[in-house]
C-alpha atoms as a printed R data frame, in Angstrom:
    type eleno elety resid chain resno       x       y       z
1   ATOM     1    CA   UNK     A     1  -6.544  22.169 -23.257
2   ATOM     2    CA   UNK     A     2  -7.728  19.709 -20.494
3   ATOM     3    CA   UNK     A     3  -7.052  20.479 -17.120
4   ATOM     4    CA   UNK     A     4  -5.794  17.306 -15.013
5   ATOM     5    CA   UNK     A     5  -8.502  16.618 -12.032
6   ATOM     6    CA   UNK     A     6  -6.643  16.059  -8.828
7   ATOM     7    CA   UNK     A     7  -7.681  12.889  -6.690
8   ATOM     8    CA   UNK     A     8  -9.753  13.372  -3.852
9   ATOM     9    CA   UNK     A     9  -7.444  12.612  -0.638
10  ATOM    10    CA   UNK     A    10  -9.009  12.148   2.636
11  ATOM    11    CA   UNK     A    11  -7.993  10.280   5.159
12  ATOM    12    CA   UNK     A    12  -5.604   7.111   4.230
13  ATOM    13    CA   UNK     A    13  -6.474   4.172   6.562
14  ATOM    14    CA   UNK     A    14  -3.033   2.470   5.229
15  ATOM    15    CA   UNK     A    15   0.779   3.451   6.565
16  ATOM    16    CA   UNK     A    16   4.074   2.890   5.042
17  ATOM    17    CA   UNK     A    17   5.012  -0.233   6.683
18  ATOM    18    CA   UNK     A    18   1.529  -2.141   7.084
19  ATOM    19    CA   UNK     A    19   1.349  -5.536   5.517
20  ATOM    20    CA   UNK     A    20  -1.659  -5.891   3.282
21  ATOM    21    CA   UNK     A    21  -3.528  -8.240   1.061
22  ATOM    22    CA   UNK     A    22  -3.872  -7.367  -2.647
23  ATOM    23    CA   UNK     A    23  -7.447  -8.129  -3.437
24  ATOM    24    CA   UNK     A    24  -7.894  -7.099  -6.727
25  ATOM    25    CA   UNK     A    25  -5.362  -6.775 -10.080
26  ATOM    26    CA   UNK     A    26  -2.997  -9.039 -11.646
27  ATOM    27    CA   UNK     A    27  -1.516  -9.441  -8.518
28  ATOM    28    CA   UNK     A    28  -4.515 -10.211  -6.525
29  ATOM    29    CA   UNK     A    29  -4.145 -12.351  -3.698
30  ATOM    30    CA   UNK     A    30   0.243 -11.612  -3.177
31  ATOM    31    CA   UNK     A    31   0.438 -10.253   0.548
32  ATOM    32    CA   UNK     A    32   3.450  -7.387   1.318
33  ATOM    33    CA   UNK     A    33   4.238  -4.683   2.982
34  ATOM    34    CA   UNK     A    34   3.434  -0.890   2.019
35  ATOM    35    CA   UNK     A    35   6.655   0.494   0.942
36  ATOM    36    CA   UNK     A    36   5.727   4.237  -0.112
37  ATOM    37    CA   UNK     A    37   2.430   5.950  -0.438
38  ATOM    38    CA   UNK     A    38   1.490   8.107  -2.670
39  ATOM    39    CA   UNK     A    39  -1.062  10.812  -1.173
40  ATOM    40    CA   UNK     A    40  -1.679  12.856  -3.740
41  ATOM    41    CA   UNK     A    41  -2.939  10.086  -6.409
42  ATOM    42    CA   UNK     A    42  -4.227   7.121  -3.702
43  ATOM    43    CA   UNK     A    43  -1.894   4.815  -4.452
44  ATOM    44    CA   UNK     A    44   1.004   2.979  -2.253
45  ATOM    45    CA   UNK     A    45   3.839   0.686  -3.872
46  ATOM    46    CA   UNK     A    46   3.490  -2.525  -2.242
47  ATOM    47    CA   UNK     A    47   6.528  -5.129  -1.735
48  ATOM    48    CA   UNK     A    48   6.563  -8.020  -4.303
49  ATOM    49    CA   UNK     A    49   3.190  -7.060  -5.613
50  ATOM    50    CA   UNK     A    50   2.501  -5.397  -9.283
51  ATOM    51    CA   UNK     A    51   6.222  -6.119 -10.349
52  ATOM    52    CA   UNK     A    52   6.675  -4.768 -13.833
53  ATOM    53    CA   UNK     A    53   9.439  -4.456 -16.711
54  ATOM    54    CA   UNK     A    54  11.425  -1.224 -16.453
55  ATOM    55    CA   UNK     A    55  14.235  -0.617 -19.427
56  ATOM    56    CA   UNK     A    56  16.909   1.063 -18.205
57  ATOM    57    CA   UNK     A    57  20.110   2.827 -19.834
58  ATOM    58    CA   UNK     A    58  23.749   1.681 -18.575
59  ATOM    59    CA   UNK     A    59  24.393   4.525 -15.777
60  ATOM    60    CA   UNK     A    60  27.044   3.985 -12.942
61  ATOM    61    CA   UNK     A    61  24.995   1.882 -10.798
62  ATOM    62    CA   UNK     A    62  24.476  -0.317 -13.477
63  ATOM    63    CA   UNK     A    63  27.064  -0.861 -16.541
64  ATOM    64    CA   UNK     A    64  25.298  -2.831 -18.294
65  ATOM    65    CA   UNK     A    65  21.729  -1.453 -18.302
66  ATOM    66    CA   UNK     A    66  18.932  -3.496 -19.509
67  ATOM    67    CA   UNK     A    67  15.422  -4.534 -18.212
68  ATOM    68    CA   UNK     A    68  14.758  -4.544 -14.251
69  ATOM    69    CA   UNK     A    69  11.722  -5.716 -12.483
70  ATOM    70    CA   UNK     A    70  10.207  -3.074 -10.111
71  ATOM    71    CA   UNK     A    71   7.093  -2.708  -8.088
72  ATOM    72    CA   UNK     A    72   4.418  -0.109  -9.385
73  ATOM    73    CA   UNK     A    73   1.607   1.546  -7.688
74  ATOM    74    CA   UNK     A    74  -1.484   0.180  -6.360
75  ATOM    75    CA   UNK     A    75  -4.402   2.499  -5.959
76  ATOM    76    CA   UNK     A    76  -5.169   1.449  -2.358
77  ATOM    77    CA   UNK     A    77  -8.949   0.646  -2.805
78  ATOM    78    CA   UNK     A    78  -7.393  -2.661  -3.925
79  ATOM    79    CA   UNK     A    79  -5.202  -3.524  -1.056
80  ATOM    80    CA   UNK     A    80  -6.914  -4.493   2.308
81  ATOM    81    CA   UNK     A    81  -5.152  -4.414   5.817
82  ATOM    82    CA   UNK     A    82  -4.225  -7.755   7.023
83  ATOM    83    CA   UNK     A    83  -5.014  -8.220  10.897
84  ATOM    84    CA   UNK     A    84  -2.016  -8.377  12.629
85  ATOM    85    CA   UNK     A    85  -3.933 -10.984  15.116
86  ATOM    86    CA   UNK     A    86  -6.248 -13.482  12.815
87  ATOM    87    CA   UNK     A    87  -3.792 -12.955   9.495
88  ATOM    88    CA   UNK     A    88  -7.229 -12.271   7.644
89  ATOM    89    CA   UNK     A    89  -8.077  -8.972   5.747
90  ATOM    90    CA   UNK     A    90 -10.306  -6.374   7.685
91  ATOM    91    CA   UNK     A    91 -11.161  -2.875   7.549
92  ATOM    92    CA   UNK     A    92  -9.874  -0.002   9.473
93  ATOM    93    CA   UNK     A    93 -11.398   1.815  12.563
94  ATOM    94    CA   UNK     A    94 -10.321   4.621  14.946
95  ATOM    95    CA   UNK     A    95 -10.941   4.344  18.708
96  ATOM    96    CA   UNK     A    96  -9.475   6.196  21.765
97  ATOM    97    CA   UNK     A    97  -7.040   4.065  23.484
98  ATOM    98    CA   UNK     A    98  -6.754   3.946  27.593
99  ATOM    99    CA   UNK     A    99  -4.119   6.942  27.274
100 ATOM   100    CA   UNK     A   100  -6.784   9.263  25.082
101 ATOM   101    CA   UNK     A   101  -4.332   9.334  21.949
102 ATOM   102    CA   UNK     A   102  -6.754   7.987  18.809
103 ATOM   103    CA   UNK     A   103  -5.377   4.690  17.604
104 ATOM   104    CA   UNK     A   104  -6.067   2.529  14.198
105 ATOM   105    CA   UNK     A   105  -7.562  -0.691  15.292
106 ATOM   106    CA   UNK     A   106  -8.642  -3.892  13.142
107 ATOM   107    CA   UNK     A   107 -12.389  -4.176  12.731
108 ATOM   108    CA   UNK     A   108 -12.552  -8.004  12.855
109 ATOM   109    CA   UNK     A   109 -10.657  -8.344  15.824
110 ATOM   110    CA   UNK     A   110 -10.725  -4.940  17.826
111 ATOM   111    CA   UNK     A   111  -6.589  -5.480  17.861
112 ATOM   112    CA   UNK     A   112  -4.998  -2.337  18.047
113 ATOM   113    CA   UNK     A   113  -2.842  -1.835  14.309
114 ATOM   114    CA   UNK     A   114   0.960  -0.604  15.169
């Protein structure tokens, strides 16, 4: 029997509600933001981006049932953090801020990343 092998999870540069770049994938190039993430298998479900075909039964919500379009996960090596100050992609640092608390901030730009 083969066991599963779990992901390695570190840190995640990436939050729920960060707007990113797609930079690699079907959907490469469609900017969103991060909707969910998914620690445990490096992915995050990103808004408008890797939209797929989901068949669904009738159920109460909807009577009719049939195909909906949904976003899937992303593994987040192909997403890239777009600077909230430029609107390019950049990588992710950490820096102490003036009050001492350790803060995400763009590489390109040094702007700190709410």
């Amino acid at each position: 029997m083969a066991q599963k092998v779990k992901a390695q999870t570190g840190k995640l540069k990436l939050r729920k509600g960060d707007l990113v770049k797609v930079i690699s994938g079907d959907s490469k190039g469609s900017q969103g933001k991060i909707v969910e993430i998914i620690t445990a298998k490096n992915r995050a479900v990103v808004e408008g981006a890797n939209m797929v075909s989901k068949h669904t039964k009738p159920n109460a919500a909807n009577p009719n049932g049939g195909i909906v379009k949904q976003e899937a996960a992303i593994h987040i090596s192909n997403l890239a953090l777009v600077d909230p100050k430029t609107g390019n992609t950049t990588r992710v640092g950490r820096k102490l801020n003036d009050a001492g608390k350790l803060v995400r901030v763009a590489k390109k730009s040094g702007e700190e990343i709410k």
